[in-house]
C-alpha positions in Angstrom: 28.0 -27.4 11.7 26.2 -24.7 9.9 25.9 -21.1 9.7 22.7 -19.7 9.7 21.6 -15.7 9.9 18.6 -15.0 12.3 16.9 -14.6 9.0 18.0 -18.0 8.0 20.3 -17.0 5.3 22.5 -20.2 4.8 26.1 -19.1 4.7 28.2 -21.9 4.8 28.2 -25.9 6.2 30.6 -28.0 7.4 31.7 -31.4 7.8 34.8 -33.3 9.0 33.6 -36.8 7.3 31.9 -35.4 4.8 34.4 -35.4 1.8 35.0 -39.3 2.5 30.8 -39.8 3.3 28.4 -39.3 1.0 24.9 -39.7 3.1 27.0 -37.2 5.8 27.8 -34.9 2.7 24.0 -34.9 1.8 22.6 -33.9 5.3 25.1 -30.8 5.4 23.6 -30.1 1.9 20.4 -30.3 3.5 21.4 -27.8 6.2 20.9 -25.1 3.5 17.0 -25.4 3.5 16.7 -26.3 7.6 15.3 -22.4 8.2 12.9 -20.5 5.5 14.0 -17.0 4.5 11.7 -14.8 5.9 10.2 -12.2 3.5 7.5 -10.9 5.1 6.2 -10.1 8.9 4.9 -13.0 9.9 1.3 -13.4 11.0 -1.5 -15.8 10.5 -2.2 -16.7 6.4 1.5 -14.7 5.6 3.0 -16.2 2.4 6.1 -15.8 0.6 8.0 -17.7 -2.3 11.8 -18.3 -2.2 13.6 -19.5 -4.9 17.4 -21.1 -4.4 19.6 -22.2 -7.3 22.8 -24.0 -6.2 25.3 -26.3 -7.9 26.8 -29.2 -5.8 28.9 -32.0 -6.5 27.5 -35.2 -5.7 29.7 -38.3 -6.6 31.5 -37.2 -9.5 28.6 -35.4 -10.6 28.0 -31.7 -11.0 25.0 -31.0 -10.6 22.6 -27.4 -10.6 19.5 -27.2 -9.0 16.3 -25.3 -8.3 14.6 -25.1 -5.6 11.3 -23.2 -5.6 9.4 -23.1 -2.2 6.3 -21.6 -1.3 5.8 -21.1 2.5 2.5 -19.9 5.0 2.0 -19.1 8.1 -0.4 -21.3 9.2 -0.9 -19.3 12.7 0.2 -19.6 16.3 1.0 -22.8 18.6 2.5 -23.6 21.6 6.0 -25.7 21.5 7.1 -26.9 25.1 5.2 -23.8 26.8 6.6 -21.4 24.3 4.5 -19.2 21.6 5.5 -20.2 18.5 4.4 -19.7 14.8 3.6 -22.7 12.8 5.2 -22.1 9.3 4.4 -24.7 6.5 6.6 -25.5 2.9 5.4 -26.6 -0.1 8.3 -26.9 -2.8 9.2 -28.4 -6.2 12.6 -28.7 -7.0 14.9 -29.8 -10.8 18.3 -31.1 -10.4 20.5 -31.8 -13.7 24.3 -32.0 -14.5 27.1 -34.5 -15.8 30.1 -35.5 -14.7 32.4 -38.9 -14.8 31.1 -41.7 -11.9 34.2 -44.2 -11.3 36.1 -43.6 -15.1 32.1 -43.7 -16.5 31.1 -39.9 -18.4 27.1 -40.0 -16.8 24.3 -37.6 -16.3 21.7 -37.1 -13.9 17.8 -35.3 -14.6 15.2 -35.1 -11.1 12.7 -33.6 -10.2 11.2 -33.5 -6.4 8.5 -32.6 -4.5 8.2 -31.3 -0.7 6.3 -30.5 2.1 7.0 -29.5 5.7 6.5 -27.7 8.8 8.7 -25.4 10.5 7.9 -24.2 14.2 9.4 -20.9 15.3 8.9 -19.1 18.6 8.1 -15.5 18.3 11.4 -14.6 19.4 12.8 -16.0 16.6 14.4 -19.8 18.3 13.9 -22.7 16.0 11.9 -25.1 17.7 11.7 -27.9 15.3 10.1 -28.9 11.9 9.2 -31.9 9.7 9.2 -32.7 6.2 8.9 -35.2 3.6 10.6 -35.1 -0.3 9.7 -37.4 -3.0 12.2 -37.1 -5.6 12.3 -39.1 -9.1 15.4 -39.2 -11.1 17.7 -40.5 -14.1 20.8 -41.5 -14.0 22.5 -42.2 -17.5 25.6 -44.2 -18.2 26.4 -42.5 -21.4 29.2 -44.6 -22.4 27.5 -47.9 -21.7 24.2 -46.3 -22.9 22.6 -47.8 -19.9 20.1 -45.8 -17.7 18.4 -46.5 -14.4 15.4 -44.7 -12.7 15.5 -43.5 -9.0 12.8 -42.8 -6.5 13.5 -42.4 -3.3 11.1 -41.0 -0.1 13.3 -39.2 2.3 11.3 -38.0 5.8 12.9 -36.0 8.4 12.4 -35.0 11.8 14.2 -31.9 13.4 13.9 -31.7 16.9 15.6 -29.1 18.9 18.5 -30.4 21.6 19.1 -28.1 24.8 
């Protein structure tokens, strides 16, 4: 669950699992960047930048991140017989923090890049989007001075249930 202004201010997300699962604790995370935060009227060739720093924790980890995000209106379309504006992302995003991972002190650096679509009707409804994230990390063990590179290609499909 997830509340959401008709701007698409994120407010808060919740979970009943998610304390005791991590990939359910990292799609309500997600939740905060489902809707843009519109800046501007939109119309055909619109753009607007939002920027969104946030600290989670993330198995043991503390962790701040940035979020930059760059979105257009790439113009009308027409979603299940509704008008709808076609809204796509481009973002970039740095992650870094420390923290203790099962008794081991540890550190994380990323950085990640995005792209998707959002589809809104002109009423405002969220209709669905897509969206792909390529994200490149390090993990260090300090302790054990041991370190391990992560990439990882997440896709993800929203589609709206009536």
């Amino acid at each position: 669950n997830a509340l959401l202004s008709p701007a698409g201010e994120f407010y808060t997300s919740m979970s009943s699992e998610a304390d005791s699962n991590a990939a359910l604790a990292s799609v309500a995370d997600q939740l905060e960047h489902l809707l843009p935060r519109i800046r501007v009227a939109l119309a055909a060739g619109a753009t607007w930048t939002d920027t969104l720093n946030a600290t989670t924790s993330q198995g043991g980890l503390e962790l701040k991140r940035q979020v930059i995000s760059k979105y257009t209106v790439a113009g009308d379309t027409t979603v299940a017989g509704r008008s709808a504006w076609k809204i796509n992302r481009a973002s970039t995003s740095s992650t870094s923090g420390s923290g203790n991972i099962q008794g081991q002190n540890a550190s994380m650096d990323g950085t990640s890049t995005g792209t998707g679509v959002v589809l809104l009707s002109h009423d405002g409804t969220f209709l669905g989007g897509v969206g792909a994230e390529d994200v490149k990390a390090k993990l260090s063990l300090t302790d054990a001075g041991v370190a391990y590179d992560i990439a990882t290609t997440a896709k993800t499909t929203i589609d709206r249930v009536n």
